[in-house]
Phi, psi and omega in degrees: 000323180294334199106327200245158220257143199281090192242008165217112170228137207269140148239145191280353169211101147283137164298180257221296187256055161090329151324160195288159174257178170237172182300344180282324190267339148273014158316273180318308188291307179318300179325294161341288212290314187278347155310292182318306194264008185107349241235120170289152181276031182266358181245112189261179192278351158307318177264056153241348162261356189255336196254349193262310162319296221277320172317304176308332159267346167302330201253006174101341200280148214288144176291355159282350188237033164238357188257353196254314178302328215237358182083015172281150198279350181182167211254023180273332139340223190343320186291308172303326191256339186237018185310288193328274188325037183221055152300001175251003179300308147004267186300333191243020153275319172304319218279336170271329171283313163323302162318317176308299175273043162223040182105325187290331206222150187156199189254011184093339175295137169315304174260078167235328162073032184085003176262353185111288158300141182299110168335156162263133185259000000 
């Protein structure tokens, strides 16, 4: 999936002889398996890949290596469908830049008041 070739691989849902499984063949077992617990049937085995991105941006991960993960063909892929979820991106672009003029960020001079340049004495 990354581009570079692949020379041991465990998978995580296999047919009975080892072959890979698909969505067909893991249907049925999902299906069972979220009745058993309870789980309404709007949570299909889709939304486990989806849930697998959203951990992942929960957790930092840079938006190219969530696009190598999940198999987009590019990563304005990945940016249309898992964009939203970057809503503090917001918040933490004010946040540098405030810091930058409140003191927080500068040349270290006390009186500089964060901009980087020295107070005039």
């Amino acid at each position: 999936m990354d581009g570079k070739r692949v020379h041991r691989v465990e998978l995580v849902f296999t047919r009975n002889n080892g072959t890979p499984a698909n969505a067909d063949s893991l249907r049925q077992p999902f299906t069972r398996a979220r009745k058993a617990v309870g789980l309404p049937s709007s949570v299909c085995f889709h939304v486990l890949r989806h849930t697998y991105a959203s951990l992942l941006i929960q957790a930092g991960t840079h938006l190219t290596v969530i696009r190598d993960r999940m198999g987009h063909s590019s990563i304005k892929v990945t940016a249309d469908t898992y964009g939203h979820l970057y809503p503090t991106e917001d918040d933490r672009t004010r946040s540098a830049i405030d810091g930058a003029f409140s003191g927080d960020a500068g040349t270290g001079d006390p009186g500089d008041g964060g901009t980087g340049v020295p107070a005039k004495r």
